[in-house]
C-alpha positions as CSV (number, residue, x, y, z in Angstrom):
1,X,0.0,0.0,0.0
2,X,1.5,3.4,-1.0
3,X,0.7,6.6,1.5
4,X,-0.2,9.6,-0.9
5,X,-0.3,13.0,0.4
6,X,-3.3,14.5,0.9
7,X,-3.8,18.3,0.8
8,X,-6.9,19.7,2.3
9,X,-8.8,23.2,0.7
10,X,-8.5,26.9,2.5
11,X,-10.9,27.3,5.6
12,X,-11.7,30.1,7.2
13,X,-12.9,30.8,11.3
14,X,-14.5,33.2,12.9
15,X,-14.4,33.7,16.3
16,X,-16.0,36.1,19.0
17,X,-12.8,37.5,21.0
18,X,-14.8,35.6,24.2
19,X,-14.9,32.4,22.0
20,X,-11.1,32.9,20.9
21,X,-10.5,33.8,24.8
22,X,-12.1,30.1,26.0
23,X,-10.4,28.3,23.6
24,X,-7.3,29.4,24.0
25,X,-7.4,29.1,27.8
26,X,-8.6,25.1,27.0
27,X,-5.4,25.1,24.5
28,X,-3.5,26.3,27.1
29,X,-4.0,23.8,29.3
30,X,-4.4,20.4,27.9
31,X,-1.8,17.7,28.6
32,X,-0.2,15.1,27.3
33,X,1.8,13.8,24.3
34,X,1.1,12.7,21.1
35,X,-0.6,14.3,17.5
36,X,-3.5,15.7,20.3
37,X,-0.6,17.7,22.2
38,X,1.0,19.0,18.8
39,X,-2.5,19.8,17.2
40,X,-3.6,22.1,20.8
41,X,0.1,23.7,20.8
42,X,-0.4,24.7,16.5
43,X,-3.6,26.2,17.4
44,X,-2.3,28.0,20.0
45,X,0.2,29.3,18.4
46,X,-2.6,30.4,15.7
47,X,-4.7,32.4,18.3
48,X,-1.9,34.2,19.8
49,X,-0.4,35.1,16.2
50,X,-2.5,35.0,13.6
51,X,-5.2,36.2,14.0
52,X,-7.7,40.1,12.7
53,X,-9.3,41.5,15.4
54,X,-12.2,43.1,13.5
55,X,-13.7,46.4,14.0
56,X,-16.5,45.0,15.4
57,X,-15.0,42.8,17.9
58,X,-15.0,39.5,16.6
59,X,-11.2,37.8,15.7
60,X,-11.0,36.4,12.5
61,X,-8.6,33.8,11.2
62,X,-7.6,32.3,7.9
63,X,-5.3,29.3,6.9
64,X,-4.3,26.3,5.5
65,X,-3.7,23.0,6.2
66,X,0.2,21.8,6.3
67,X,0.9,18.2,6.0
């Protein structure tokens, strides 16, 4: 059986700044090792660097998927 990449399309997400706020703070704190460890510290990574605050409040963020 041969592995093949797999590239996934643009997505987009919106976030209230509370919404951005919780999940950060749950990023933040899981534990562990292991792809669920790697996945929490990307996305925290996201939130803290990555991401529009909108005039209206909200925080927006836009990406990719990296294999």
């Amino acid at each position: 059986m041969k592995l093949t990449e797999i590239s996934a399309p643009k997505y987009t997400l919106e976030l209230t700044r509370r919404n951005a706020c919780v999940l950060k703070t749950i990023m933040g704190r899981i534990t562990g090792f292991g792809p669920g460890r790697e996945f929490a510290n990307e996305l925290y990574k996201i939130l803290n660097c990555h991401c529009e605050i909108k005039t209206d409040g909200s925080i927006r963020f836009s990406g990719s998927f990296v294999e």
